[in-house]
TORMARTOR-311764 format. One line per field, with one value per residue: chain; residue in one letter; x, y, z of N, C-alpha, C in turn. Coordinates in steps of 0.02 Angstrom, whole numbers, plus 50000, padded with zeros to 5 digits. Atoms other than C-alpha are relative to their C-alpha. Example, Ala and Ser with C-alpha at 12.3 -4.5 7.8 and 13.67 -1.06 7.14 Angstrom:
<nodes>
chain c(A A) .
resn c(A S) .
n_east c(50045 49958) .
n_north c(49941 49941) .
n_up c(50000 49997) .
ca_east c(50615 50684) .
ca_north c(49775 49947) .
ca_up c(50390 50357) .
c_east c(50045 49961) .
c_north c(50060 50055) .
c_up c(50000 50037) .
</nodes>
This chain:
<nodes>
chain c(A A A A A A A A A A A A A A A A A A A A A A A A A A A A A A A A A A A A A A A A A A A A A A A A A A A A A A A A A A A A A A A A A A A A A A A A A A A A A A A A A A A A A A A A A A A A A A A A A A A A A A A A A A A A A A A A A A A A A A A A A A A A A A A A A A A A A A A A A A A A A A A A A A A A A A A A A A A A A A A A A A A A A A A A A A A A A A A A A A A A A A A A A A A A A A A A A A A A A A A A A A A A A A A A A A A A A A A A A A A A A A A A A A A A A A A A A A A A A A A A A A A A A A A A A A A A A A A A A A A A A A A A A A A A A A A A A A A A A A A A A A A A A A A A A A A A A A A A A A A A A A A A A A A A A A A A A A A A A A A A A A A A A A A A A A A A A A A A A A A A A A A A A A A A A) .
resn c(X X X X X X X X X X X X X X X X X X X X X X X X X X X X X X X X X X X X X X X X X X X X X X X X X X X X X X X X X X X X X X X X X X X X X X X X X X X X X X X X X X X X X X X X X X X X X X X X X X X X X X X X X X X X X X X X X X X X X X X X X X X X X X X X X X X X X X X X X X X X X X X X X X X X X X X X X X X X X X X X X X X X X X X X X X X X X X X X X X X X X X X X X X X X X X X X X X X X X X X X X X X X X X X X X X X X X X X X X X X X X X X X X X X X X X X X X X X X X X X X X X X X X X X X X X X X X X X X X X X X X X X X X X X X X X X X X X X X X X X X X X X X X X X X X X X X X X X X X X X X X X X X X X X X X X X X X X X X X X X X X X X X X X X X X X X X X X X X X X X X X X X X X X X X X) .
n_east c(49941 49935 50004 49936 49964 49957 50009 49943 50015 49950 49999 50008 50015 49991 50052 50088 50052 49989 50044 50084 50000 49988 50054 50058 49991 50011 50085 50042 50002 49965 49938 49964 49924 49975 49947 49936 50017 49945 50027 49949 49998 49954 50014 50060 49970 49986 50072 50056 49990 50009 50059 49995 49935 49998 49972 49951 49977 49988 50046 49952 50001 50016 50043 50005 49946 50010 50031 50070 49980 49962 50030 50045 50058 50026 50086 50017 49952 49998 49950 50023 49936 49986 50012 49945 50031 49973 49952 50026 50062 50072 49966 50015 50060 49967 49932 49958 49994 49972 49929 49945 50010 49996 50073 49991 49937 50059 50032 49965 50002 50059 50011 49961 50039 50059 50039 50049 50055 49958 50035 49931 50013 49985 50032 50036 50014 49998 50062 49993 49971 50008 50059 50031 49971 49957 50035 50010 49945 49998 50072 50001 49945 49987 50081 49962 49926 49995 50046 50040 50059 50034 49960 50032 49962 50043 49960 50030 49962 49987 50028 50062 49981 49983 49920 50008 49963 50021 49954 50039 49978 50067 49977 50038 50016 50039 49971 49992 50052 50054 50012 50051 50048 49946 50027 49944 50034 50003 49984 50043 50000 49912 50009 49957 49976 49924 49972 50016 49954 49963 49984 50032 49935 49977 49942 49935 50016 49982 50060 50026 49935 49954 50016 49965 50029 50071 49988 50001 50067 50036 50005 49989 50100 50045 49989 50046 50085 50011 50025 50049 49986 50008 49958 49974 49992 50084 50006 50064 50027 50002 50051 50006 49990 49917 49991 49946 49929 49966 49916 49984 50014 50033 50013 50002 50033 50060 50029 49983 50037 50001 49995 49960 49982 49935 50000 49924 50010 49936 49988 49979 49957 49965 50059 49993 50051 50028 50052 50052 50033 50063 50046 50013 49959 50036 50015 49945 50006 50038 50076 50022 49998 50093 50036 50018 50018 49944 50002 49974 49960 49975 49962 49966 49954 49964 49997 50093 50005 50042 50058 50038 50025 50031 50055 50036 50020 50062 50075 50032 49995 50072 50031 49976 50053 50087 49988 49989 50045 50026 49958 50016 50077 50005 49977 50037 50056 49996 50054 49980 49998 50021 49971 50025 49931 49997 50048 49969 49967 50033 50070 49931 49981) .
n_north c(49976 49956 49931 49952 50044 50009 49962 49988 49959 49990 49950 49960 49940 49962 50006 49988 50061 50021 49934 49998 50015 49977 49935 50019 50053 49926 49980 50075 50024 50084 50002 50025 50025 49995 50053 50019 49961 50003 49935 50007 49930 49980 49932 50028 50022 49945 49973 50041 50037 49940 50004 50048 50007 50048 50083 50019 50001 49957 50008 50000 50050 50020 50054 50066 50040 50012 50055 49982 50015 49946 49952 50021 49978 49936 50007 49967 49993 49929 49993 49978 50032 49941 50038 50058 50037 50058 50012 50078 49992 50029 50081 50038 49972 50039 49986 49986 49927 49930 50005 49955 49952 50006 50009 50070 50009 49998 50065 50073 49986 50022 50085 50026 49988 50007 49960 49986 49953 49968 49956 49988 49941 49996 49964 50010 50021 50073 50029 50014 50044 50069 50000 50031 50096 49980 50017 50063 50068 49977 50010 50078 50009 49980 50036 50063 50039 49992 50026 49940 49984 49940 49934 49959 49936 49943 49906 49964 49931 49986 49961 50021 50040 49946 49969 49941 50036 50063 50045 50063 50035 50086 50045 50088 50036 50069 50035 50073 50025 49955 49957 49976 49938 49949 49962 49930 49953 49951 49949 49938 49938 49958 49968 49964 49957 49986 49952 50045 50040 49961 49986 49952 49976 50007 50068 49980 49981 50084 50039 49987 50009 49939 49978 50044 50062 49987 50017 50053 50025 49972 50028 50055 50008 49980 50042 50056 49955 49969 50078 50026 50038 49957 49987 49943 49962 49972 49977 50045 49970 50019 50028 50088 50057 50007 50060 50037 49998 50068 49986 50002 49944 49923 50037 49955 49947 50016 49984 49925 49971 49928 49989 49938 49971 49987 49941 49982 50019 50022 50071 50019 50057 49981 50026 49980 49939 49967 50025 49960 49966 50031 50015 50083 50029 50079 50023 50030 50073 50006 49992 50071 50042 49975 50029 50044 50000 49995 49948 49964 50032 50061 50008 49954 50019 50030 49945 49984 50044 50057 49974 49987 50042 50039 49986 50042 50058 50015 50022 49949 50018 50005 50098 50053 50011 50003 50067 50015 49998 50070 50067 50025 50025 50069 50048 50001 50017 50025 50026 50065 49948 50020 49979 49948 49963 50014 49965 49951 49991 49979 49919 49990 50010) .
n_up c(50034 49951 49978 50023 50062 50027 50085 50051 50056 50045 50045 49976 50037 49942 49935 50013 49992 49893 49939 50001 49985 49937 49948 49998 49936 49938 49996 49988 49921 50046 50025 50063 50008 50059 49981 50063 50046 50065 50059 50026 50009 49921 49976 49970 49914 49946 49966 49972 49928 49958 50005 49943 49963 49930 50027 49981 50073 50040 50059 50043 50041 50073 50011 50033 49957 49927 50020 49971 49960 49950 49982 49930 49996 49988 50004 50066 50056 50070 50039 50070 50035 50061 50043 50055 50044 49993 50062 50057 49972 50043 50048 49984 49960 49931 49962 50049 50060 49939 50011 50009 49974 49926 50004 49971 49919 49968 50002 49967 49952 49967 50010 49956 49933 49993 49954 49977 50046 50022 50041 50031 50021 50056 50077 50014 50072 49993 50034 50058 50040 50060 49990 49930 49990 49938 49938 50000 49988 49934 49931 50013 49961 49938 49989 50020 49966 49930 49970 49970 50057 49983 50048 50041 50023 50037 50019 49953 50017 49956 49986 49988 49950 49981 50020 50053 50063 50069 49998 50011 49953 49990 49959 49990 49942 49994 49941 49999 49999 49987 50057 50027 49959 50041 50066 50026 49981 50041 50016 49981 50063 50019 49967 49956 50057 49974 49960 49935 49999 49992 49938 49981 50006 50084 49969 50013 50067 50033 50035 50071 50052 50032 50064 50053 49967 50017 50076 50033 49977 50030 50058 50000 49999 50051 50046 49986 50047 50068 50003 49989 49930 49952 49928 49979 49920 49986 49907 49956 49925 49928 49979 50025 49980 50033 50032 49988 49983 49995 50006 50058 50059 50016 49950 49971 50008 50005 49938 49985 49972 49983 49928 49992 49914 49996 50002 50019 50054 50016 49994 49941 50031 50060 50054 50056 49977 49916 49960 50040 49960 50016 49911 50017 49946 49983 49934 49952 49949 49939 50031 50042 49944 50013 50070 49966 49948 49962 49987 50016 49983 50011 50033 49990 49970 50037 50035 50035 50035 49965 49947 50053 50024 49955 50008 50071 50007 49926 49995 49965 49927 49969 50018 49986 49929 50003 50024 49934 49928 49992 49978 49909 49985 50003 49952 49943 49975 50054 50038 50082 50078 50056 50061 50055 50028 50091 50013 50000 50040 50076 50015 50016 50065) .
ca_east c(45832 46002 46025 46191 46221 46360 46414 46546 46573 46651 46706 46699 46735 46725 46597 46430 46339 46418 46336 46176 46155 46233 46110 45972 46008 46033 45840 45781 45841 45960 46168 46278 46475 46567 46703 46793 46808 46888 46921 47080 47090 47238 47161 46988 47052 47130 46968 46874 46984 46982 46800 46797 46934 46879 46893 47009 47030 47122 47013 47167 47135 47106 46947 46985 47150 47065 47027 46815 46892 46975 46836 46736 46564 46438 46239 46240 46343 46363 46431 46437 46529 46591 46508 46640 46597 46546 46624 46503 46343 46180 46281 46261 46162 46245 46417 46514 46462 46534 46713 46820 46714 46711 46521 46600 46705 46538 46451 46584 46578 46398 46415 46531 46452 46273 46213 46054 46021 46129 46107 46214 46225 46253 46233 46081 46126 46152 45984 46010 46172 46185 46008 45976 46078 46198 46071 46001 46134 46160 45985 46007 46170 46135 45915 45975 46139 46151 45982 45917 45757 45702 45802 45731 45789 45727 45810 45790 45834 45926 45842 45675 45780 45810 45988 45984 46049 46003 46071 45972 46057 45992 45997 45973 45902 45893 45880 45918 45754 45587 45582 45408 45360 45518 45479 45599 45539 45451 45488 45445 45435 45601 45619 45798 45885 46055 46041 45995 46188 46282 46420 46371 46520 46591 46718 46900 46931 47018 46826 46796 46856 46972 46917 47016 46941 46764 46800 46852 46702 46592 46662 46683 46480 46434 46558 46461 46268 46327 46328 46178 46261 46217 46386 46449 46467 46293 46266 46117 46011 46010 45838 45883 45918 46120 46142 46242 46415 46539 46739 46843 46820 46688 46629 46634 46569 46415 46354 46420 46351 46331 46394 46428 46490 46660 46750 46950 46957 47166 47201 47266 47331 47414 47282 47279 47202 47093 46971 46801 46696 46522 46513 46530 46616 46612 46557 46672 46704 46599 46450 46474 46484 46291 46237 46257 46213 46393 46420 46531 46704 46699 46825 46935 47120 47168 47176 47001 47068 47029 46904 46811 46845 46792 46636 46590 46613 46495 46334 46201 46185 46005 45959 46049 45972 45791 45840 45923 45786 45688 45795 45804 45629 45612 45740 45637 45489 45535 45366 45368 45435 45325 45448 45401 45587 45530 45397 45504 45634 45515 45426 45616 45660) .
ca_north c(48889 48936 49092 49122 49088 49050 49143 49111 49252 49224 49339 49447 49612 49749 49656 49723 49547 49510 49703 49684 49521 49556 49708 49597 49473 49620 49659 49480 49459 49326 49319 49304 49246 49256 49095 49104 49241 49241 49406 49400 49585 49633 49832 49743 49643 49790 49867 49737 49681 49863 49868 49695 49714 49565 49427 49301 49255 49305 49358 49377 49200 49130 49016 48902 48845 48818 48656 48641 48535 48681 48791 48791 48735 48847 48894 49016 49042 49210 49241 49362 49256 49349 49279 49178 49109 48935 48866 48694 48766 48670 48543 48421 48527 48456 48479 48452 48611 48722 48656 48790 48925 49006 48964 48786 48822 48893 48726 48612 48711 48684 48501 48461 48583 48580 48748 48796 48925 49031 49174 49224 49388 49430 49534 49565 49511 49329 49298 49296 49235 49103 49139 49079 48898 48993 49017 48867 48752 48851 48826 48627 48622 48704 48608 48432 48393 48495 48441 48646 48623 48756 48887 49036 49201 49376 49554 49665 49864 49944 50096 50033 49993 50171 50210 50340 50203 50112 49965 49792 49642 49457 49364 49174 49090 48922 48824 48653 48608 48710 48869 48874 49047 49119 49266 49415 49566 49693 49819 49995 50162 50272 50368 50430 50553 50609 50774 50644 50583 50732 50788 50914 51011 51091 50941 50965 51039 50873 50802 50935 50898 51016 51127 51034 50860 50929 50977 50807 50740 50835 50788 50626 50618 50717 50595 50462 50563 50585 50389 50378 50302 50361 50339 50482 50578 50620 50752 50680 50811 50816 50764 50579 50437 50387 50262 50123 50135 50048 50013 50093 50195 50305 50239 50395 50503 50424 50510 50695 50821 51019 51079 51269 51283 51288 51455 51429 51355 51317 51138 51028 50896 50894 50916 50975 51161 51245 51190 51212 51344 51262 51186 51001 50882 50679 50604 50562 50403 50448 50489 50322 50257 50324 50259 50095 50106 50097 50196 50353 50302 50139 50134 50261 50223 50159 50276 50359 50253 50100 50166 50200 50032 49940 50027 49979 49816 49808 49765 49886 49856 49882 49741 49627 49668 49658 49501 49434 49466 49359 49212 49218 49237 49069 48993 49011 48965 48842 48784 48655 48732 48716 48717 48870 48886 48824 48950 49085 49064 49073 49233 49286 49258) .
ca_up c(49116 49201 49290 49198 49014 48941 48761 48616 48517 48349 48202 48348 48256 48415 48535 48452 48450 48627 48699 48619 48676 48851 48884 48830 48959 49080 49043 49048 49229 49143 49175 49032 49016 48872 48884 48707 48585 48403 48309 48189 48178 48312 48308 48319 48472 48552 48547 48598 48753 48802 48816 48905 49024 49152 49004 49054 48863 48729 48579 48468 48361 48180 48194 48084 48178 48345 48374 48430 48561 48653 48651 48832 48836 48812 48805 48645 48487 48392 48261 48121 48008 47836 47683 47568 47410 47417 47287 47262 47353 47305 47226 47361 47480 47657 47777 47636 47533 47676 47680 47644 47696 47849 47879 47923 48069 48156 48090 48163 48316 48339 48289 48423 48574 48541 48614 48671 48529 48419 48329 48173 48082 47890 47718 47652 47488 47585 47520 47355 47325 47199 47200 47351 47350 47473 47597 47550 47593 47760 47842 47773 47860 48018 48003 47948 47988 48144 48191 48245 48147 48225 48103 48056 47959 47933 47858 47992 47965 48079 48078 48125 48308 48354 48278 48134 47992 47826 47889 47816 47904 47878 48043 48073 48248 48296 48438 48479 48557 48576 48467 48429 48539 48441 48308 48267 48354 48240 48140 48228 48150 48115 48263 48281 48128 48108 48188 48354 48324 48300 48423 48535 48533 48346 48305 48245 48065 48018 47961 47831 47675 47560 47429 47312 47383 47353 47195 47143 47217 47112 46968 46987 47029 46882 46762 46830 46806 46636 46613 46677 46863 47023 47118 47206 47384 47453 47597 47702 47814 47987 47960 47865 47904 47882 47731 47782 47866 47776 47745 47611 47450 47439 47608 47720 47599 47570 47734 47721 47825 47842 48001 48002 48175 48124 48153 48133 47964 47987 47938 48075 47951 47767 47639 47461 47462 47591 47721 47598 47664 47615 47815 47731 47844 47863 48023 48161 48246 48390 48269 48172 48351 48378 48205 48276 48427 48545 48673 48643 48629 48611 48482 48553 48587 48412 48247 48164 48022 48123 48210 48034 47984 48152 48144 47959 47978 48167 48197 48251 48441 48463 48340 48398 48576 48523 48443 48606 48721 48628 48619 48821 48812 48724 48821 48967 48925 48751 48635 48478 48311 48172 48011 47886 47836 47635 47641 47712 47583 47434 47502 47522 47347) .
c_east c(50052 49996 50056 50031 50041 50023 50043 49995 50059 50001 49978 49999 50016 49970 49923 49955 50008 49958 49943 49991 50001 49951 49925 49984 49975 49920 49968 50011 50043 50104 50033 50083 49999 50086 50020 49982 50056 49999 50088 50039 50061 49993 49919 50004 50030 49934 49957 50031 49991 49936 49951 50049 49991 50014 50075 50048 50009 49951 50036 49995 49988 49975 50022 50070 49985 49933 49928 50014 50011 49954 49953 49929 49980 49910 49983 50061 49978 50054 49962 50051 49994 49958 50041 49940 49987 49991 49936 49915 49954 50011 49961 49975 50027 50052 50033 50007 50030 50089 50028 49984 49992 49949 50016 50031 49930 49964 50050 50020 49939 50002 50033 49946 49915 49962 49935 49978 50066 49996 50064 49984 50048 49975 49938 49997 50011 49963 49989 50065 50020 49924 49960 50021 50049 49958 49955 50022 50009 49956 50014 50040 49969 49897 50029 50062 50026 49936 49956 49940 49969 50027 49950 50049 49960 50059 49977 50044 50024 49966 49906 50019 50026 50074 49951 50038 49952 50012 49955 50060 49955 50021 49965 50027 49990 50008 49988 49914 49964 50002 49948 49973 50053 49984 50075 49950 49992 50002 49954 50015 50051 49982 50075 50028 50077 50029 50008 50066 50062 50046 49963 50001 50026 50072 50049 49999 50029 49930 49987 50044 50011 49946 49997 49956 49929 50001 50014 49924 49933 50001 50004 49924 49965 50034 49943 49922 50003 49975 49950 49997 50003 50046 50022 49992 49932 50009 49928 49993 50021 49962 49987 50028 50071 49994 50068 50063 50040 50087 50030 49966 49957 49971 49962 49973 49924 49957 50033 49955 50012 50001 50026 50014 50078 50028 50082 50009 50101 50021 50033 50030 50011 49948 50014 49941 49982 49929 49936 49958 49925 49961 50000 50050 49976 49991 50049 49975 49933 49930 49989 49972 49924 49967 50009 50005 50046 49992 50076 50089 50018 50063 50060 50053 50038 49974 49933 50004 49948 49948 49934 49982 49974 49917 49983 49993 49968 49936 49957 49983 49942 49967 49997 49952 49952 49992 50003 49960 49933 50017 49989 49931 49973 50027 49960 49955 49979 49922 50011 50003 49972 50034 49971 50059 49982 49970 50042 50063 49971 49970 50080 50037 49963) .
c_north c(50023 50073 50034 49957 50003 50012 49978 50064 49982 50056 50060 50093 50056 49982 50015 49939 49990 50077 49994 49930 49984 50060 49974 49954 50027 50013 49948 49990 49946 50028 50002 49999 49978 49970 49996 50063 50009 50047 49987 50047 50003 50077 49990 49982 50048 50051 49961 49985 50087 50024 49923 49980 49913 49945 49976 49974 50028 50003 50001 49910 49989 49928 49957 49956 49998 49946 49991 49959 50033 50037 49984 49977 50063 49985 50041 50020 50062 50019 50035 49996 50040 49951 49982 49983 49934 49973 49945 50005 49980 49955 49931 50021 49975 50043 50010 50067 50053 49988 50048 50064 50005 49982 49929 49991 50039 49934 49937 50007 49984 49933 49973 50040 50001 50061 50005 50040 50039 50051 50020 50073 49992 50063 49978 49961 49917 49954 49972 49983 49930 49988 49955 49934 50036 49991 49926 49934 50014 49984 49920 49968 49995 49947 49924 49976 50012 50003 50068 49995 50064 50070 50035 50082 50042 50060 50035 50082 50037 50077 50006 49972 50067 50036 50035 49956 49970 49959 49918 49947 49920 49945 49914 49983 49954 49973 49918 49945 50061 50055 50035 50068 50057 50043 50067 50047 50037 50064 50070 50063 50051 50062 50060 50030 50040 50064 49952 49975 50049 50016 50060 50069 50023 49939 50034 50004 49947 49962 50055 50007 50057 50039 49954 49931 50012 50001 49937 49967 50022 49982 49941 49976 50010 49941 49929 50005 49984 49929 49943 49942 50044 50005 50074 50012 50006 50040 49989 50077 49981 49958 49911 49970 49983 49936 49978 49999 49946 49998 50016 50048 50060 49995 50051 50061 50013 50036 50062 50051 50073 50031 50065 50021 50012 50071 49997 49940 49984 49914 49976 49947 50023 49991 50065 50076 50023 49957 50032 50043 49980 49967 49920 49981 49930 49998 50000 49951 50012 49995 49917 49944 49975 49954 49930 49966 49971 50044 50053 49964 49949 49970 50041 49957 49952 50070 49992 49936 49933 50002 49992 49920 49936 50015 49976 49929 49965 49985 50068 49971 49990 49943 49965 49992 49982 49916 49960 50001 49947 49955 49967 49975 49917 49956 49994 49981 49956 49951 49966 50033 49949 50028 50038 50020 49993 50073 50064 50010 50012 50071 50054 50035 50037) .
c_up c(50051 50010 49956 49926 49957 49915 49975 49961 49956 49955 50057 50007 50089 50050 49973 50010 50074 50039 49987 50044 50097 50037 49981 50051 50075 49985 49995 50071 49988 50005 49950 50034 49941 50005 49943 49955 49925 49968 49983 49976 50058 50009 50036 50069 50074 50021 50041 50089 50039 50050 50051 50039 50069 49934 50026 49951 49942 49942 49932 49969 49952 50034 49971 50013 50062 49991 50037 50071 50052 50008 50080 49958 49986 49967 49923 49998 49975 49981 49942 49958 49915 49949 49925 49976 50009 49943 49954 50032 49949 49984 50031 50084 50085 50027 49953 49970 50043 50018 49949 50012 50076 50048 50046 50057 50054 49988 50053 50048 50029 50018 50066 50091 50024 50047 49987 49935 49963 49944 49965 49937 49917 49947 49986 49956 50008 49960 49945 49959 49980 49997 50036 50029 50061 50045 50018 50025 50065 50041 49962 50044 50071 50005 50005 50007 50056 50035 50025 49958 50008 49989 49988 49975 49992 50007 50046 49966 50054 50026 50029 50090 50025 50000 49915 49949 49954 50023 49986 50005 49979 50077 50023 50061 49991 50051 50003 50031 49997 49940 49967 50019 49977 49928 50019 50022 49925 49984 50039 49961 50023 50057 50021 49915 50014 50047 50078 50020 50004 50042 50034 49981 49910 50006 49947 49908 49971 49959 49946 49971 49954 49941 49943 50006 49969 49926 49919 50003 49955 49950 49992 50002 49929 49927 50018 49996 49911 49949 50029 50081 50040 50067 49994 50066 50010 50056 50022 50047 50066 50022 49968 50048 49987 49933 50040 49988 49973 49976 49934 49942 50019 50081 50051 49979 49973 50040 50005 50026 49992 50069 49987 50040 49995 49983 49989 49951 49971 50017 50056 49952 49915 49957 49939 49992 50051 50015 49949 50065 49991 50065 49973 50014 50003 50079 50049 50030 50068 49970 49967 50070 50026 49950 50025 50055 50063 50049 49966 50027 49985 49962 50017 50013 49928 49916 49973 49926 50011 50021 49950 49995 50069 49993 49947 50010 50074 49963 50031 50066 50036 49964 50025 50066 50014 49995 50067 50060 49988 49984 50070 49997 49985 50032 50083 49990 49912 50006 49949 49952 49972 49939 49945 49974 49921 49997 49998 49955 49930 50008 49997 49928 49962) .
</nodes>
């Protein structure tokens, strides 16, 4: 195998698939370069180039206007491409059914460069939508028409990888030859909890929310109890686990915490009422940063807004890594896949 291998990252998001990956390499004894990157985000991108200051390319692009032509070579593909509806999935089970989603501009990237191996990241609920003809049509695509027979998928949790999250993840490997000595590392037992994530430091009275704010929150939970539905705010121990980080609505308050370290209780920004005195406060960027597994910062230099929603829509960092180390591993030392993809989609299902 080459000493130095060559990456795409698409749907590049902040870099998470490119660092896990990259620090798995780094512990294989194995180079990496990262020769094209596509994120369509321009707060995303500013994070991301910040973070990789030596790229020589821009990551500012829309995939599906860059022609597979232009992209460099390269030894591995990742991508954690969004999951679009597909419109005619199952129908006729092939290339075709992936035209117009974004699923196809990773397929017709493979088709053309033929890497070594490529690992691609997704929703759990991949699995089962269209009860299962989505994923169905995907491993057909990428087995049969792009020739990787050697596909495989499994849900991995992110908290079973030493970050403090819910986070269930479906990721699919395949490589162009060999494959057989390839398995998804396994699950280990929940070792890290949110006190483990906390800042050190009490953090700025901007994260706890208002009287007033709470107050809605409450009721808005108990209208929803009363109908027998269990949305609402949750505050999580120190000693859980975070449910999964994610963008938008209730999003941030899924994960509320009790921090009574705070001692000057005068707002710093415009909010309806007073700072509650209860010690309940959302996360901060640096903590979401933790939860999957970044270092501190990473996101810094663009607003908590952004910051919130870069993080939700990442990858956990240590997955990906575990993942990535054995990839190399196979590439170094590739064995004959024996196809169990039917099997693993019915035990799946």
């Amino acid at each position: 195998m080459k000493k130095k291998l060559k990456t795409i990252d698409l749907f590049a998001g902040i870099g998470g698939i490119r660092l896990g990956f990259q620090r798995a390499a780094a512990l294989e004894g194995v180079q990496s370069e990262c020769v094209f990157t596509s994120e369509y985000d321009k707060y995303a991108c500013q994070t991301y180039g910040k973070n990789f200051p030596k790229d020589t390319h821009d990551p500012f692009n829309d995939i599906t206007k860059i022609k597979e032509d232009s992209i460099p070579p390269h030894d591995i593909l990742l991508a954690g491409f969004p999951c679009q509806a597909f419109s005619i999935a199952g129908k006729r089970g092939g290339f075709e059914d992936t035209r117009g989603t974004l699923f196809f501009d990773v397929a017709r990237i493979i088709k053309k460069h033929r890497p070594k191996a490529f690992l691609l990241e997704n929703v759990k609920g991949l699995i089962n939508h269209r009860s299962g003809k989505t994923l169905a049509t995907i491993l057909n695509v990428l087995k049969t028409d792009l020739g990787y027979q050697s596909t495989q998928f499994k849900v991995l949790n992110a908290k079973n990888f030493g970050v403090a999250q819910n986070r269930e993840r479906i990721y699919i490997v395949g490589f162009l030859e060999g494959g057989g000595g390839f398995d998804f590392p396994s699950s280990t037992e929940v070792t890290s909890s949110i006190g483990d994530i906390i800042e050190e430091e009490p953090v700025s009275v901007k994260y706890y929310v208002s009287d007033v704010y709470l107050k809605s929150m409450k009721e808005h939970r108990a209208r929803h109890e009363a109908k027998g539905n269990g949305f609402g705010y949750e505050i999580r121990s120190f000693d859980d686990v975070a449910n999964a980080i994610v963008v938008g609505g209730m999003g941030r308050e899924r994960n509320l915490v009790i921090d009574n370290r705070l001692k000057d209780f005068t707002p710093v920004t415009h909010i309806k009422g007073e700072v509650n005195r209860e010690g309940i406060r959302r996360m901060t960027p640096i903590e979401w940063e933790r939860l999957q597994g970044f270092p501190d910062d990473w996101t810094a230099g663009v607003s908590d807004g952004q910051r919130f929603k870069q993080l939700g829509n990442s990858v956990a960092v240590p997955a990906i890594e575990a993942i990535s180390s054995r990839i190399i591993q196979e590439l170094k030392n590739p064995s004959e896949f024996v196809d169990t993809t039917k099997l693993q989609l019915e035990l799946s299902l």
